[in-house]
C-alpha positions as CSV (number, residue, x, y, z in Angstrom):
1,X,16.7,26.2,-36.0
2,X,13.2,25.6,-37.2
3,X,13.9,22.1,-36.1
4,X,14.2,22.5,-32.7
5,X,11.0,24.7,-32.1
6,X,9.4,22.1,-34.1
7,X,10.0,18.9,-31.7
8,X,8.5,20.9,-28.4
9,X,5.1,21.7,-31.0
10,X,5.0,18.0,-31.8
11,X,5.2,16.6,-27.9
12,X,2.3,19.5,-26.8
13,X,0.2,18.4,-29.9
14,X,0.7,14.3,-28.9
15,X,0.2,14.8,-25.5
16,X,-3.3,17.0,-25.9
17,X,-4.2,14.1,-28.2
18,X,-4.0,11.7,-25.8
19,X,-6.8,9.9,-23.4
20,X,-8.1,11.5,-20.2
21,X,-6.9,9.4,-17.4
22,X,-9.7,6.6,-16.5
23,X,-11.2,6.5,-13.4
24,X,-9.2,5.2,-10.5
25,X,-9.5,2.4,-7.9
26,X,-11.4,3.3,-4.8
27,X,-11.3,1.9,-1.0
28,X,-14.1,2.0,1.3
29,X,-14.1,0.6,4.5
30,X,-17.3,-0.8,6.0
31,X,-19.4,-2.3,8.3
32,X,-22.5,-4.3,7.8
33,X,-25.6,-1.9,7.7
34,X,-23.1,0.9,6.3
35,X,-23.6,2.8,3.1
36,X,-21.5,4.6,0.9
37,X,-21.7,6.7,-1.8
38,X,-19.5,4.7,-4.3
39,X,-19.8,6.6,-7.5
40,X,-22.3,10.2,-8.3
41,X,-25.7,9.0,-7.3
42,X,-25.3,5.0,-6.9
43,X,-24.9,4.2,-3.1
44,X,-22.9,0.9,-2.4
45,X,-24.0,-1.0,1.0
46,X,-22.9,-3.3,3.0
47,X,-26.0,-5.4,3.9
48,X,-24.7,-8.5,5.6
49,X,-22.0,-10.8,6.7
50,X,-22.0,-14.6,7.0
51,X,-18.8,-16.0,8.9
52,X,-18.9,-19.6,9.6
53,X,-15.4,-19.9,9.8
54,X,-13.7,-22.2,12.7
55,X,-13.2,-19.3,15.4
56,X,-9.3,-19.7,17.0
57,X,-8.9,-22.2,19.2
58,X,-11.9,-24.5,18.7
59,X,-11.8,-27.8,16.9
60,X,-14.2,-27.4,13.8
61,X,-15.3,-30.0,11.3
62,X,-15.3,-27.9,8.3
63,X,-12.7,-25.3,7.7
64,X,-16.0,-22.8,7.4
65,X,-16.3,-19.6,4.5
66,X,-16.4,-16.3,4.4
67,X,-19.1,-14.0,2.4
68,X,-20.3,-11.0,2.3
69,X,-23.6,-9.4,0.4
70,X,-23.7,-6.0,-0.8
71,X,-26.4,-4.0,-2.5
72,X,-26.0,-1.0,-5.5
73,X,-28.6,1.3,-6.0
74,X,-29.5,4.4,-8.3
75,X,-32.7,6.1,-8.6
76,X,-34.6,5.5,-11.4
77,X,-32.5,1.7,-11.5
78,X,-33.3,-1.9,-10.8
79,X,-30.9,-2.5,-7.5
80,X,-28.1,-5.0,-7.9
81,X,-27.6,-7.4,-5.2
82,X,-24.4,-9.6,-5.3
83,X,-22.1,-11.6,-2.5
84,X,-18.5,-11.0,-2.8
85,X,-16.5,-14.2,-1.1
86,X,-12.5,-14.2,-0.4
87,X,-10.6,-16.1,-3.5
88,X,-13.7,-15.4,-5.7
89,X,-14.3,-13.2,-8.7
90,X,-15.1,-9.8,-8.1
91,X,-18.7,-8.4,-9.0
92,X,-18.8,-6.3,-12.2
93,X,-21.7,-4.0,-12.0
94,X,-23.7,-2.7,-14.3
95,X,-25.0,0.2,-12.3
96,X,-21.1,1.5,-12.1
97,X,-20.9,1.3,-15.9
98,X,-18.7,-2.4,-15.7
99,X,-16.4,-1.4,-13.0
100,X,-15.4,-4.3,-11.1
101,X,-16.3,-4.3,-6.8
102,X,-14.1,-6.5,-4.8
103,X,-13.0,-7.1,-1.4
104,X,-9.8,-6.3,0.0
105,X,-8.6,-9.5,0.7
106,X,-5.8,-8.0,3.1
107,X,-8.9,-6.5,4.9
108,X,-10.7,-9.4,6.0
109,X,-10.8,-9.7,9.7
110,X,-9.9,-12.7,11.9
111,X,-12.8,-15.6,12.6
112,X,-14.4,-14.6,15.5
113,X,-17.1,-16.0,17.6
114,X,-20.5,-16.2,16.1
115,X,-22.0,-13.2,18.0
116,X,-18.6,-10.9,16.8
117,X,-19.9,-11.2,13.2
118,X,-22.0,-7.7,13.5
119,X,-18.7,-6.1,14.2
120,X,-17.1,-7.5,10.5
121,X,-15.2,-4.4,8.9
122,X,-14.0,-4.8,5.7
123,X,-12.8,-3.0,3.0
124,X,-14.4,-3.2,-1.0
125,X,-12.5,-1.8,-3.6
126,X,-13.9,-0.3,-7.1
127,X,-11.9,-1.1,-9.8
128,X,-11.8,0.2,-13.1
């Protein structure tokens, strides 16, 4: 009998041993110019957009690139500026304690024609 009270004390004292849960992935969908507050106290925007893809139905050259810049500040912190690029690494950041920002790649809009770019939503991800 002892035996079988003893098994449900073993699985409560393993389980209370084990690690919190880390933190979780996170979505935000933006704009350029937008800001958002990415984790408590360091605000993630999205500062601009450089499309020179080869908008539908035009006959381009060069198949053209994607790439987005982004900003992280804190107070009291140096900012971080870094360009996240479709196919490329993601950013790990320093001011989010080596969490990883990357974009959505399922996210990225169409090309459109160069004065559409403003208008660029995309979604960026912070991994942990």
């Amino acid at each position: 009998m002892r035996h079988l009270l003893a098994l449900p004390l073993a699985c409560l004292m393993l389980a209370a041993c084990a690690a919190p849960p880390g933190p979780s992935a996170r979505a935000f969908a933006l704009a350029p110019g937008a800001s958002v507050e990415a984790a408590p106290g360091v605000l993630l925007r999205f500062e601009e957009v450089e499309d020179s893809r080869c908008p539908p139905g035009v006959r381009c050259v060069w198949a053209g690139r994607l790439s987005c810049r982004f900003s992280l500040t804190r107070a009291n912190a140096a900012p971080e500026s870094f360009t996240l690029v479709p196919g490329e690494a993601a950013h790990v950041s320093s001011l989010l304690g080596g969490r990883r920002v990357a974009l959505d790649e399922t996210s990225i809009p169409a090309p459109a024609a160069p004065d559409a770019v403003a208008n660029h939503r995309v979604t960026v991800k912070v991994l942990p």
